[in-house]
N, C-alpha and C positions, 0 to 999 in steps of 0.2 A: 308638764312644767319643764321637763328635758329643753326643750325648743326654747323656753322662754329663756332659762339657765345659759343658751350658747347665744342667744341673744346678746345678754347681761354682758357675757364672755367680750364679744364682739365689740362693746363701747368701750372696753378697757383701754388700754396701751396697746400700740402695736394691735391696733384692732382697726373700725372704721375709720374713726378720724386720720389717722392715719395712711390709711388707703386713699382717702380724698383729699388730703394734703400732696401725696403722691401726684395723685390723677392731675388735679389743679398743677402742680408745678409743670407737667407733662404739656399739658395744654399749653399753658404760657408759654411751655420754649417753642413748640410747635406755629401757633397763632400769632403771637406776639416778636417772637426771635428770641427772646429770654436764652443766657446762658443756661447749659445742662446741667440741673442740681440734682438729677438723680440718677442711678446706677444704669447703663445701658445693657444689666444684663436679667434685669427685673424686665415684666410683661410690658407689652408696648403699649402706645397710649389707647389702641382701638382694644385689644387685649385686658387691661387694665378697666374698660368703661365696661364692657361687656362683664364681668366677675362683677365689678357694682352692682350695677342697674339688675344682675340676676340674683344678686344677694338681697339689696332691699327689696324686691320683687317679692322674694319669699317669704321677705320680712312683714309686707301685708298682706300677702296671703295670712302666714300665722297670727297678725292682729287681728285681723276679719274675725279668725275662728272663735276669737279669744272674746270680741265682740259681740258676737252671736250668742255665746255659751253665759255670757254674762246678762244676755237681756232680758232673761224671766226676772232677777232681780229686782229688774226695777218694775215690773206688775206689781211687788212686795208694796211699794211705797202707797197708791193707789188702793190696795188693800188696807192698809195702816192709815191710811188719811180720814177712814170713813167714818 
């Protein structure tokens, strides 16, 4: 439950939402020309994609698990129904 606990952590404030807010504004000035709303001294926009995409990466790995470890459960129901 540690993993799930920094997950939890993770959707707080100053957590993901916020890193994709980042990343999006990033993008925009990049793709679009958009004035710079973010600090040029935080990760760059390829820098910044790459920490995502490896964060939630890990994030389904750890729901998989969490998925699997849960599915004897539901034999229970199929049990109970007879």
């Amino acid at each position: 439950m540690d993993q799930f606990d920094s997950l939890r952590a993770r959707c707080g404030p100053d957590g993901l939402r916020d890193d994709l807010l980042r990343l999006h504004g990033m993008a925009h000035t990049v793709i679009n020309g958009a004035s710079l709303s973010y600090s040029t001294d935080a990760p760059t926009l390829v820098e910044q994609a790459d920490c995502t995409i490896e964060e939630l990466e890990g994030w389904v790995m750890m729901l998989e698990k969490m998925i699997l470890a849960l599915r004897p459960l539901q034999d229970l129901r199929s049990q109970t129904d007879e």
